[in-house]
DSSP file (Angstrom, degrees, kcal/mol; ACC not computed):
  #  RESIDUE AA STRUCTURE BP1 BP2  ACC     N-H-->O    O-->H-N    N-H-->O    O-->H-N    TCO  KAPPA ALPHA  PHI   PSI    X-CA   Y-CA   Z-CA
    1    1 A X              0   0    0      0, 0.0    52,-0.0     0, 0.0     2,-0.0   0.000 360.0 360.0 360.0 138.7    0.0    0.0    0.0
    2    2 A X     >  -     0   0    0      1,-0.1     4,-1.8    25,-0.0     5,-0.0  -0.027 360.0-107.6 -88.0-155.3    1.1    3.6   -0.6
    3    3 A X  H  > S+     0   0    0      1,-0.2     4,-4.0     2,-0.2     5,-0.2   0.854 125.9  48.3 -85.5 -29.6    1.1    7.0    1.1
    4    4 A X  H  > S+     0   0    0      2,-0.2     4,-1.5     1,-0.2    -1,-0.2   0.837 110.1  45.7 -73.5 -20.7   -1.7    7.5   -1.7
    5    5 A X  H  > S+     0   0    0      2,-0.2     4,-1.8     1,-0.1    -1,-0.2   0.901 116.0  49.2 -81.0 -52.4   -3.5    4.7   -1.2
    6    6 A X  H >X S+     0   0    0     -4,-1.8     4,-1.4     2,-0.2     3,-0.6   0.965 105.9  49.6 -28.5 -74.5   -3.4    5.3    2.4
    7    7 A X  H 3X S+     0   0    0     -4,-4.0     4,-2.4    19,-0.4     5,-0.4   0.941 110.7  55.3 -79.2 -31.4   -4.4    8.6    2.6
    8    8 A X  H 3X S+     0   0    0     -4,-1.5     4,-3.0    -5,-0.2    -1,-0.2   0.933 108.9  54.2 -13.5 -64.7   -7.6    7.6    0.1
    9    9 A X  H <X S+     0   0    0     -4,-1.8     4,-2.7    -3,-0.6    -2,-0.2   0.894 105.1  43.7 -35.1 -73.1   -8.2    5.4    2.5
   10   10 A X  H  X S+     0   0    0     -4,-1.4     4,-2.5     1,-0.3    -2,-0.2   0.977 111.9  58.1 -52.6 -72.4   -8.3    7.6    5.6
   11   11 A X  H  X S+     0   0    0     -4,-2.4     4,-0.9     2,-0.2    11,-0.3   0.864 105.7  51.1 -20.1 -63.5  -10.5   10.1    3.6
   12   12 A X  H  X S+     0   0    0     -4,-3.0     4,-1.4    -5,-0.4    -2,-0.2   0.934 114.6  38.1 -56.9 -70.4  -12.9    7.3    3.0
   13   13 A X  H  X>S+     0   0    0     -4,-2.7     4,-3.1     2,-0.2     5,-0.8   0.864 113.1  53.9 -51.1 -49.9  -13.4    6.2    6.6
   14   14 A X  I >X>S+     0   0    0     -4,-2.5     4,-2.6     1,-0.3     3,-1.0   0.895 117.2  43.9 -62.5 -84.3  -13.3   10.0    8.3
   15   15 A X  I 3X5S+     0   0    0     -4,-0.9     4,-2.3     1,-0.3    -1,-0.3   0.592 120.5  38.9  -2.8 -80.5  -16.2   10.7    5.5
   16   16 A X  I 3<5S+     0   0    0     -4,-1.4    -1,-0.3     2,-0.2    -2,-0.2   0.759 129.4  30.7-103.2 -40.0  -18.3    7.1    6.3
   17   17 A X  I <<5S+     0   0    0     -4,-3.1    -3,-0.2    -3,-1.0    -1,-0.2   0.956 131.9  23.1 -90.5 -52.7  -17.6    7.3   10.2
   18   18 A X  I  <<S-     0   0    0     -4,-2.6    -3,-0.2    -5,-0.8    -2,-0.2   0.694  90.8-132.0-104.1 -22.5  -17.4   10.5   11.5
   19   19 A X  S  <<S+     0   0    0     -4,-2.3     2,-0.4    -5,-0.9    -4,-0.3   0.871  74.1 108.0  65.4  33.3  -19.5   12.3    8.6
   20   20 A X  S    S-     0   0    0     -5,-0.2     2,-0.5    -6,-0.0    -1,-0.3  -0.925  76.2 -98.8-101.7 148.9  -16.6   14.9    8.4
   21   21 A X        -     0   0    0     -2,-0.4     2,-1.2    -7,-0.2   -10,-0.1  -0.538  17.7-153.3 -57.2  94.3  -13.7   15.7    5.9
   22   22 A X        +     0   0    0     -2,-0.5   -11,-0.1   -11,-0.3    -8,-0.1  -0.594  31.1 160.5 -88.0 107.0  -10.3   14.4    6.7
   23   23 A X        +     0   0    0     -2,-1.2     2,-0.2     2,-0.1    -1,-0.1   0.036  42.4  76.8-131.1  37.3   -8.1   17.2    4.7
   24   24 A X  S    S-     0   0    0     20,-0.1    21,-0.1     1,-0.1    20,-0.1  -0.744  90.7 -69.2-122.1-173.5   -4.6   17.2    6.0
   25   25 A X        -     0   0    0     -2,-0.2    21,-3.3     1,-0.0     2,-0.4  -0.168  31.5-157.7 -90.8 153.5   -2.0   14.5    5.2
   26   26 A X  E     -a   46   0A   0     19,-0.2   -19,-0.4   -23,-0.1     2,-0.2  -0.991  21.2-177.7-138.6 120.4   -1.4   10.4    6.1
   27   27 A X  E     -a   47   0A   0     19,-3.9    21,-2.7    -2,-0.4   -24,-0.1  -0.993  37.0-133.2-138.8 157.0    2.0    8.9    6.0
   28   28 A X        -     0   0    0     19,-0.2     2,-0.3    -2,-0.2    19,-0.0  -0.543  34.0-171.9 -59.3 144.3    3.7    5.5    6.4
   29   29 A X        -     0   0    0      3,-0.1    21,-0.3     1,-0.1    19,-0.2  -0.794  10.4-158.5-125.3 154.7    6.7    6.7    8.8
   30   30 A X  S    S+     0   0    0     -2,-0.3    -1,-0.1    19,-0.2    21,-0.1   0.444  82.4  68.7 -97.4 -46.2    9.2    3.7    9.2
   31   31 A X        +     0   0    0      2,-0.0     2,-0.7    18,-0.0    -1,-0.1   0.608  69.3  90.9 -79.5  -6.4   10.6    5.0   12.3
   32   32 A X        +     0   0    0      1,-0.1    18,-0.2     2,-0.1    -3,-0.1  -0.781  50.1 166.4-103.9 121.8    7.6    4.6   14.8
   33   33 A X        +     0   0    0     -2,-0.7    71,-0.4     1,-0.1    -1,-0.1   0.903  66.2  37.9 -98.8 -80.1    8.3    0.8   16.4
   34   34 A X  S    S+     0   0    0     69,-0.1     2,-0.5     2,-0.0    -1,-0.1   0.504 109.3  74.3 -76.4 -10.8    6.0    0.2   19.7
   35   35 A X        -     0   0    0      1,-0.1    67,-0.1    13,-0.1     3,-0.1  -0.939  67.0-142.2-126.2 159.1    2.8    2.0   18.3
   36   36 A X  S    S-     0   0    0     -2,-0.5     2,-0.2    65,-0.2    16,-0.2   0.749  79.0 -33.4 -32.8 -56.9    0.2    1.8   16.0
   37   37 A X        -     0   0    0     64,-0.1     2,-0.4    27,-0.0    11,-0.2  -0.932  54.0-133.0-178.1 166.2    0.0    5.4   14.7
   38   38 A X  E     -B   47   0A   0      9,-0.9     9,-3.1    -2,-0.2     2,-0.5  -0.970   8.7-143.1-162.0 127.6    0.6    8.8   16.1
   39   39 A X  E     -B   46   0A   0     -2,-0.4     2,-0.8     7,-0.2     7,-0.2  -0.783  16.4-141.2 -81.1 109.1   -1.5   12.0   15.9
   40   40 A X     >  -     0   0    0      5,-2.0     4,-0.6    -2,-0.5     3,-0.4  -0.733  12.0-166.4-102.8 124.4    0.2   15.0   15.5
   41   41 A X  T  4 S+     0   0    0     -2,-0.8     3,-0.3     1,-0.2    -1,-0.2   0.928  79.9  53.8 -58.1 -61.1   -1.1   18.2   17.4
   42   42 A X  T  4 S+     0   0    0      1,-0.2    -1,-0.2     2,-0.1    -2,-0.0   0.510 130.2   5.8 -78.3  -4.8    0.9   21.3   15.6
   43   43 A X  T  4 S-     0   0    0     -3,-0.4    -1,-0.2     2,-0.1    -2,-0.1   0.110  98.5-123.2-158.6  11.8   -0.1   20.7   11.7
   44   44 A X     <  +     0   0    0     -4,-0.6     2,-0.5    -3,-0.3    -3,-0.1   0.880  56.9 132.4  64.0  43.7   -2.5   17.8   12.0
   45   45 A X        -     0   0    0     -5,-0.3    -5,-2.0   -21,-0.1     2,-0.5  -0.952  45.0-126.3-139.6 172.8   -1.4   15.2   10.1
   46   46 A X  E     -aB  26  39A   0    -21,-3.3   -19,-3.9    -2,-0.5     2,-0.2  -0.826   6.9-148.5-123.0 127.8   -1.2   12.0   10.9
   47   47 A X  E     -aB  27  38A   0     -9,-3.1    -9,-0.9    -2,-0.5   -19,-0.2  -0.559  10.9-168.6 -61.2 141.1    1.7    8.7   10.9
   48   48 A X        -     0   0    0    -21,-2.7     2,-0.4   -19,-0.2   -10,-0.1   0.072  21.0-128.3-103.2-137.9    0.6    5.4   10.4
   49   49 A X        -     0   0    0     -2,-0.1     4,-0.4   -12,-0.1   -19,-0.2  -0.691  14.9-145.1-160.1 134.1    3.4    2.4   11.2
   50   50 A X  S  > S+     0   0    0     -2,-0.4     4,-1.6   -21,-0.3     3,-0.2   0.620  89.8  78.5 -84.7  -5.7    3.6    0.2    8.2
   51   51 A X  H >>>S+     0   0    0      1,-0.2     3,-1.8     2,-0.2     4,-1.1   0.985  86.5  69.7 -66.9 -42.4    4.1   -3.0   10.2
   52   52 A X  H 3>5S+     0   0    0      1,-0.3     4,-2.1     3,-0.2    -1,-0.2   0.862 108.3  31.1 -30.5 -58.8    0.4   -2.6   10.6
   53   53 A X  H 345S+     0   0    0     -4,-0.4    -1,-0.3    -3,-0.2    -2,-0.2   0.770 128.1  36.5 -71.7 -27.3   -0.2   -3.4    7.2
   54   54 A X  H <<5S+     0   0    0     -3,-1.8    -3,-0.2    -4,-1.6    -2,-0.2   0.919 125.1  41.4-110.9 -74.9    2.8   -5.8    6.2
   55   55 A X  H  <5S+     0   0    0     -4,-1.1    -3,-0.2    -5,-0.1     2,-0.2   0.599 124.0  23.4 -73.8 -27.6    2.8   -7.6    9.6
   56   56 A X  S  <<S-     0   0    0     -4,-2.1     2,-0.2    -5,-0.6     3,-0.0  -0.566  91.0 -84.6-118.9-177.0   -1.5   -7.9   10.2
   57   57 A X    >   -     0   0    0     -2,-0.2     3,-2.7     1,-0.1     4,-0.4  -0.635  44.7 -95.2-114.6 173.3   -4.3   -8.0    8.1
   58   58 A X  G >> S+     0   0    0      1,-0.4     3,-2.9    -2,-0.2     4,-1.1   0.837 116.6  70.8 -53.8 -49.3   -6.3   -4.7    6.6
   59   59 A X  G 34 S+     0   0    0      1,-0.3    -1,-0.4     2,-0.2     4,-0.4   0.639 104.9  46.3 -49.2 -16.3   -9.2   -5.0    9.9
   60   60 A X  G <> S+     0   0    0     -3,-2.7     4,-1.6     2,-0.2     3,-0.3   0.782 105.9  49.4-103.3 -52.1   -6.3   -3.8   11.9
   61   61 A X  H <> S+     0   0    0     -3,-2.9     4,-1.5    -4,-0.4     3,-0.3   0.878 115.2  51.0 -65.2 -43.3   -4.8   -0.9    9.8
   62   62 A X  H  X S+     0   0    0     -4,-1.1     4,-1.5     1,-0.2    -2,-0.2   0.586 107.2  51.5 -44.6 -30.6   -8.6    0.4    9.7
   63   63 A X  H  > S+     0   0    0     -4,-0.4    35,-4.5    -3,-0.3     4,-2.4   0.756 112.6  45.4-110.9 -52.5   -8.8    0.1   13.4
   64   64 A X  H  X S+     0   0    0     -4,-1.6     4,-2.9    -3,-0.3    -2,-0.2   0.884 113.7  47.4 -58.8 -50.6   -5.6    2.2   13.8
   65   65 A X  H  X S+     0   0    0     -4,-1.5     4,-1.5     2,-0.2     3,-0.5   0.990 111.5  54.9 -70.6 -70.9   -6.6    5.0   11.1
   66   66 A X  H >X S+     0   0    0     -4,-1.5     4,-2.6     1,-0.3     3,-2.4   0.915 110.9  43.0 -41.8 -55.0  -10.0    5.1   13.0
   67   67 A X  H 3X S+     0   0    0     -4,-2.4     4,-0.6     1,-0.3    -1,-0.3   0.914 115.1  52.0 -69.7 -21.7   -8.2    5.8   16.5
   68   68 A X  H 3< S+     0   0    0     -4,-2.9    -1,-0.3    -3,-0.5    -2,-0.2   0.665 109.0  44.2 -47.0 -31.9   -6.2    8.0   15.0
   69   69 A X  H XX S+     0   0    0     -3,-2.4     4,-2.0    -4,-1.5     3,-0.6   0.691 104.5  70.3-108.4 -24.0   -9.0   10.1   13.3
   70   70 A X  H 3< S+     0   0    0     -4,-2.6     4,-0.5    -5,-0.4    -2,-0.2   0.713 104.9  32.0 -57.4 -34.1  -10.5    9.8   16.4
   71   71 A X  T 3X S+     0   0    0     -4,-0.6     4,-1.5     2,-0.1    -1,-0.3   0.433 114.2  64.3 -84.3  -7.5   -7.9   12.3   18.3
   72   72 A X  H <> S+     0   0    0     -3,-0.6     4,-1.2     2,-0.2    -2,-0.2   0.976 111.4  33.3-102.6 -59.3   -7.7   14.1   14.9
   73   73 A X  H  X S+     0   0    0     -4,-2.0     4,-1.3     2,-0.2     6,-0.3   0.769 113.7  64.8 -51.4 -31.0  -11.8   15.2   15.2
   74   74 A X  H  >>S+     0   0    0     -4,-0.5     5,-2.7     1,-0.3     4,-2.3   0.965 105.4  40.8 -36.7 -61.7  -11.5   15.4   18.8
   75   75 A X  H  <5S+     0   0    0     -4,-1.5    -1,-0.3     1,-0.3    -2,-0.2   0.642 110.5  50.2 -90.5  -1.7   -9.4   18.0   18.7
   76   76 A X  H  <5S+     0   0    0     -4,-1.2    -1,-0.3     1,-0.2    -2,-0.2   0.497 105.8  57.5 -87.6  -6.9  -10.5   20.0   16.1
   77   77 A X  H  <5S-     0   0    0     -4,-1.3    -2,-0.2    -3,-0.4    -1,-0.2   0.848 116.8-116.9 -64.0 -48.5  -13.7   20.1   17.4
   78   78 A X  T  <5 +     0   0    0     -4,-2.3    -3,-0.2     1,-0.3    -4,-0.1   0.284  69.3 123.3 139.0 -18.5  -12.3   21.3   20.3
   79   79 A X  S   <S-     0   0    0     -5,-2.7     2,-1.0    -6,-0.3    -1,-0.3  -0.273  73.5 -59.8 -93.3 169.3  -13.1   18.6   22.8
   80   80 A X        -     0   0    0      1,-0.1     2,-1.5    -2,-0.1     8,-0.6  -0.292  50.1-177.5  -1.6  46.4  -11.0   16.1   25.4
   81   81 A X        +     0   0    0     -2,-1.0    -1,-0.1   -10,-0.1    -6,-0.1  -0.088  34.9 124.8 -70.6  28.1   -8.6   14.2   22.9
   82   82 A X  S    S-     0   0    0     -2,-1.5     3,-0.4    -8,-0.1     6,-0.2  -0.064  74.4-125.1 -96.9 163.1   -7.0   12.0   25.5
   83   83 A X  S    S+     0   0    0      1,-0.2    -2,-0.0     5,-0.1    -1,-0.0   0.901 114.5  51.6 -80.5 -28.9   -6.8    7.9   25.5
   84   84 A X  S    S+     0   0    0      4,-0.1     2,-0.5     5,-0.0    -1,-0.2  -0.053  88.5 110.2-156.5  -5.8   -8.5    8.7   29.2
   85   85 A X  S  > S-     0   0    0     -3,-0.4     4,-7.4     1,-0.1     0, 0.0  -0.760  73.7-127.2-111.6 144.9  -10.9   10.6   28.5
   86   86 A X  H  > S+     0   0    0     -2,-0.5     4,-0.8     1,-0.3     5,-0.2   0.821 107.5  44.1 -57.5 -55.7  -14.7   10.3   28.4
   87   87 A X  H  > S+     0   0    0      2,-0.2     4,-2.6     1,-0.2    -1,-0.3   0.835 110.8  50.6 -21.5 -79.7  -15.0   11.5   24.8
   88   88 A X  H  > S+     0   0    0     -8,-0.6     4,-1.5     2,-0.2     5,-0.2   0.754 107.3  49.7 -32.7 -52.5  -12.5    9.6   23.3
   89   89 A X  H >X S+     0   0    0     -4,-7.4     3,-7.4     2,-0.1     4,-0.9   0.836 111.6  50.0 -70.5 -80.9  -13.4    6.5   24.6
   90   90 A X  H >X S+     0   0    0     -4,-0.8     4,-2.8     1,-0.3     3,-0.9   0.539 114.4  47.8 -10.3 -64.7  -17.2    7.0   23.4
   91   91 A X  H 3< S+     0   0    0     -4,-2.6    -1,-0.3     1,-0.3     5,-0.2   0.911 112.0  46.9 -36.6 -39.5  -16.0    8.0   19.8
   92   92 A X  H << S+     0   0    0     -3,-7.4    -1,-0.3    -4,-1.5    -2,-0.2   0.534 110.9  47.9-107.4  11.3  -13.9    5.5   19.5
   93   93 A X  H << S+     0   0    0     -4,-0.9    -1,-0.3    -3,-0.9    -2,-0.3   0.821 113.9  52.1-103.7 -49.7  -16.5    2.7   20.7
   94   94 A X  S  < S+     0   0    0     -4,-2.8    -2,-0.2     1,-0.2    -3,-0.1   0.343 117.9  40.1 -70.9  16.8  -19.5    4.5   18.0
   95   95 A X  S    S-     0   0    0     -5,-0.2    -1,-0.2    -2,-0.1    -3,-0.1   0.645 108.7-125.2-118.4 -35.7  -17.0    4.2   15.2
   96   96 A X        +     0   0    0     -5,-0.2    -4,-0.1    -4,-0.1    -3,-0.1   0.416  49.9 152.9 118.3  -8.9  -15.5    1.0   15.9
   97   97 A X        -     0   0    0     -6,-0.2     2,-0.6     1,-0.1   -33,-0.2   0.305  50.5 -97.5 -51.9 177.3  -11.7    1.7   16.1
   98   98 A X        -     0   0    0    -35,-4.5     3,-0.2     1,-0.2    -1,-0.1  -0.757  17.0-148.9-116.5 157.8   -9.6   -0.2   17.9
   99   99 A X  S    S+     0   0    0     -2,-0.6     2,-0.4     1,-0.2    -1,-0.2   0.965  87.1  21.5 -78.5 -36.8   -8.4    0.9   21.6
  100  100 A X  S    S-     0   0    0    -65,-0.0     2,-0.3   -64,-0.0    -1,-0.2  -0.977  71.0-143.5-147.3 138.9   -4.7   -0.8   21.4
  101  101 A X        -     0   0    0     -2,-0.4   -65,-0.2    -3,-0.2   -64,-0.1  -0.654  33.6-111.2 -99.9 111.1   -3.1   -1.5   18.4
  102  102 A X        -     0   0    0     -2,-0.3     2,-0.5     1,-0.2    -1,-0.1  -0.010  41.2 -91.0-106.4 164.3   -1.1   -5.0   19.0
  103  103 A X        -     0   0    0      1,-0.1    -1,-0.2    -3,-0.1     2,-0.2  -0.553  33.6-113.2 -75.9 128.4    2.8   -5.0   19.0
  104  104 A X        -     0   0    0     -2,-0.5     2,-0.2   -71,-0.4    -1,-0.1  -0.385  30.9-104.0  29.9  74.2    4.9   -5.4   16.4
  105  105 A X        -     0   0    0     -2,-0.2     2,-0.3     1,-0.1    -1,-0.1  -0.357  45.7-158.2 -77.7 127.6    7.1   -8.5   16.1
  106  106 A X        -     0   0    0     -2,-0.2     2,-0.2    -3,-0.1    -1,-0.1  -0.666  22.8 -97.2 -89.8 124.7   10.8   -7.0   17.1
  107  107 A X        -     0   0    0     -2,-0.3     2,-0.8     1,-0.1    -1,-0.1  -0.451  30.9-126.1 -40.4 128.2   14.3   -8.6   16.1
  108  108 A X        -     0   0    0     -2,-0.2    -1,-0.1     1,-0.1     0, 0.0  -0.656  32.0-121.7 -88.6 106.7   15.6  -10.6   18.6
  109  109 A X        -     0   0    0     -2,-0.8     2,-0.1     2,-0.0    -1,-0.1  -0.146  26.7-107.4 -53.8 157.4   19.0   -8.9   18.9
  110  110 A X        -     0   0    0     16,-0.2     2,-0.3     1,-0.0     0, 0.0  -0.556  33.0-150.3 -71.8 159.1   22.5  -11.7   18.3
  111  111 A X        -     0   0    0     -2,-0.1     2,-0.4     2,-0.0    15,-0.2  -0.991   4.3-146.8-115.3 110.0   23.9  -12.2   21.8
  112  112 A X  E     -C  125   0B   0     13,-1.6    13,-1.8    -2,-0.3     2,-0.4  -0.754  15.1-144.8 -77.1 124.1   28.0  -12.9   21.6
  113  113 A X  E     -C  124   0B   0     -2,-0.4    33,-1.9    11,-0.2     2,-0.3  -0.892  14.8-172.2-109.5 135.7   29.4  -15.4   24.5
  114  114 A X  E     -CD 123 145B   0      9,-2.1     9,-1.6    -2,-0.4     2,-0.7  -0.997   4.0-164.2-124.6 118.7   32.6  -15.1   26.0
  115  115 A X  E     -C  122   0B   0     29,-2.5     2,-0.3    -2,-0.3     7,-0.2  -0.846  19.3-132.8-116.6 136.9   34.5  -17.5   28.5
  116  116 A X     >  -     0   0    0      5,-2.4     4,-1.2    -2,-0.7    27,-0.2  -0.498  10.5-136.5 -75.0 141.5   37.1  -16.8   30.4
  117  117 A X  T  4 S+     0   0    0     25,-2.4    -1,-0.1    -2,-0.3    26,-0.1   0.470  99.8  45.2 -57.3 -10.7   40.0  -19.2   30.4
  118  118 A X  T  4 S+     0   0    0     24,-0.3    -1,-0.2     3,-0.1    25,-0.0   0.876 125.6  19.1 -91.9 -56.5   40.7  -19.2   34.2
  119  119 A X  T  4 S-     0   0    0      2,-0.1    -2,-0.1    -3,-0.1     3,-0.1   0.283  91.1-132.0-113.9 -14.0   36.7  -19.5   36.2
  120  120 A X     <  +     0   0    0     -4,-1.2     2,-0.4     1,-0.2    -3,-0.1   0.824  49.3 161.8  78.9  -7.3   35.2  -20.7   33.4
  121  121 A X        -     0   0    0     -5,-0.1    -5,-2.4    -6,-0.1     2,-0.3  -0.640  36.0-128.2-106.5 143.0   32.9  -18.4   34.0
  122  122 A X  E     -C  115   0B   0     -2,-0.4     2,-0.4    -7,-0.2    -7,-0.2  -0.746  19.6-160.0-105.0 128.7   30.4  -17.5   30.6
  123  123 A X  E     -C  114   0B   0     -9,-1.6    -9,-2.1    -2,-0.3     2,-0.6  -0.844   2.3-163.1 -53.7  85.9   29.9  -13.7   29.4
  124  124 A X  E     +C  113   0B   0     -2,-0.4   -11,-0.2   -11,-0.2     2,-0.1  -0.714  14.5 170.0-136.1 132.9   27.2  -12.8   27.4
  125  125 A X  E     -C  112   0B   0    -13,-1.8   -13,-1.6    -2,-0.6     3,-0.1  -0.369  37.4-147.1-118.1 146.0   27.1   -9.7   25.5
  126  126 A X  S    S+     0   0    0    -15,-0.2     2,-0.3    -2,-0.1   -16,-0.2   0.629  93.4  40.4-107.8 -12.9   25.1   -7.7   22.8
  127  127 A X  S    S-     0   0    0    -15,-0.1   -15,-0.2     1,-0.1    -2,-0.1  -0.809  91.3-111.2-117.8 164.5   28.1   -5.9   21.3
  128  128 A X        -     0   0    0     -2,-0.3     2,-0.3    -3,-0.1    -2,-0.1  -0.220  30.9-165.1 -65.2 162.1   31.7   -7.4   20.7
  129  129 A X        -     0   0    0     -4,-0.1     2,-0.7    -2,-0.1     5,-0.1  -0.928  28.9 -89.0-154.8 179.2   34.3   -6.4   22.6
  130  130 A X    >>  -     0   0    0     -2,-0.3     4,-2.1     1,-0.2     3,-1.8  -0.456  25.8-153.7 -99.7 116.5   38.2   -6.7   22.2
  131  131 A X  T 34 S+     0   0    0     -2,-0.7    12,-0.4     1,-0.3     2,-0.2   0.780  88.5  51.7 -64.5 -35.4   39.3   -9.7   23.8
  132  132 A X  T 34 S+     0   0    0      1,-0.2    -1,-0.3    10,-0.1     3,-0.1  -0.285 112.8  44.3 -96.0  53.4   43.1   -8.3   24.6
  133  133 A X  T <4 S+     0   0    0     -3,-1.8     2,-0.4     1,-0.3    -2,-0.2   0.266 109.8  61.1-155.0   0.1   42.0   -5.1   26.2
  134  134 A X     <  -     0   0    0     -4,-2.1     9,-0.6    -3,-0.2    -1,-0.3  -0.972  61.3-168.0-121.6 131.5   39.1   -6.7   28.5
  135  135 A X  B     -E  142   0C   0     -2,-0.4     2,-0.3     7,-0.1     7,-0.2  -0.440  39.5 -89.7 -85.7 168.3   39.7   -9.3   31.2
  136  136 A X        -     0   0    0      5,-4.3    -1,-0.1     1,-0.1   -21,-0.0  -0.699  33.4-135.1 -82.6 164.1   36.9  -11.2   32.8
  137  137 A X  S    S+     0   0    0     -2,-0.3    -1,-0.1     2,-0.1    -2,-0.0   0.468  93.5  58.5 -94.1  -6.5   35.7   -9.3   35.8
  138  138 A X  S    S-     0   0    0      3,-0.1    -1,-0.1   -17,-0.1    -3,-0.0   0.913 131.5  -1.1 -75.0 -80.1   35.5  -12.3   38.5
  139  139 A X  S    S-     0   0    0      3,-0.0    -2,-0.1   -23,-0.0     3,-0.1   0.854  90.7-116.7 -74.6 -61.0   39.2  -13.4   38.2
  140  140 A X        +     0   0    0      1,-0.1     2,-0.2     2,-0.1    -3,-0.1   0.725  65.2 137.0 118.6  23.2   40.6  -11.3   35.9
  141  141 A X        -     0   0    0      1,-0.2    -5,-4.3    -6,-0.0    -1,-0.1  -0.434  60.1 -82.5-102.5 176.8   41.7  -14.3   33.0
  142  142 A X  B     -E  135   0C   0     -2,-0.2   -25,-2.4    -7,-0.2   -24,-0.3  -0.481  34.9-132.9 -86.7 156.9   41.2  -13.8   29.6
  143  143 A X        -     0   0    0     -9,-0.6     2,-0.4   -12,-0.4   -27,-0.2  -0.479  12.3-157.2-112.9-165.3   38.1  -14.4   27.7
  144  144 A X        -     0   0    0     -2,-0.1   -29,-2.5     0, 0.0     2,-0.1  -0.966  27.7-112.1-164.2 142.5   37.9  -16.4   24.4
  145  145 A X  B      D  114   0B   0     -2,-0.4   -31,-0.2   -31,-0.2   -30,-0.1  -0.325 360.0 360.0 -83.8 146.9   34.9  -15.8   21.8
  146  146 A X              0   0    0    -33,-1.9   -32,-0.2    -2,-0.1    -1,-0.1   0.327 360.0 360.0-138.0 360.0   32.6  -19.1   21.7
């Protein structure tokens, strides 16, 4: 899906749910990991997270763009736009969005193991590091990459 296809999209629903115009911008941003989407207060436009789309299926991305348009009317109406708030939740139970947006499967970072030659004793690390300029820290022997 694109940013055009998207923001079509958005249009469509704001229009069919809310009976109102959605007429600032919707874009995949790449950078937003742990949420759903994000509403922006000073120029009104709105993020989506593409994992939504590539990682779940469409009911999901709809469900996001709805809570999204949900803070986006709020506040141009004028009213409460808060996840906590009496408003919000009501909207976003008569439209049908969804209240939390499920996570994201994350890379499981490599982990490097190091044992020192003296204790035995096993290291385990998310960066490298240089085996003749760090000892291990029980004894003080050298460690050796495994």
């Amino acid at each position: 899906m694109t940013n055009l296809e998207l923001q079509n999209l958005t249009q469509k629903l704001s229009t069919e749910k809310f009976n109102r115009p959605f007429i600032h911008d919707v874009y995949f941003n790449q950078r937003l990991r742990t949420t759903g989407g994000r509403y922006h207060l000073n120029d009104h436009h709105i993020d989506i997270n593409p994992k939504m789309i590539d990682q779940f299926d469409m009911d999901n991305l709809v469900g996001v763009i709805l809570h999204e348009l949900c803070h986006y009317h709020l506040h141009l109406t004028g009213k409460d736009y808060h996840h906590g708030s009496h408003d919000f939740k009501a909207l976003l139970q008569q439209v049908g969005g969804s209240r939390y947006a499920p996570i994201p499967a994350t890379e499981q970072a490599k982990m490097v193991r190091y044992q020192c030659q003296s204790c035995w004793n096993v290291v385990v690390r998310r960066r490298k590091l240089n085996v003749k300029r760090y000892v291990c820290a029980r004894c003080g022997g050298r460690l050796k990459l495994i």
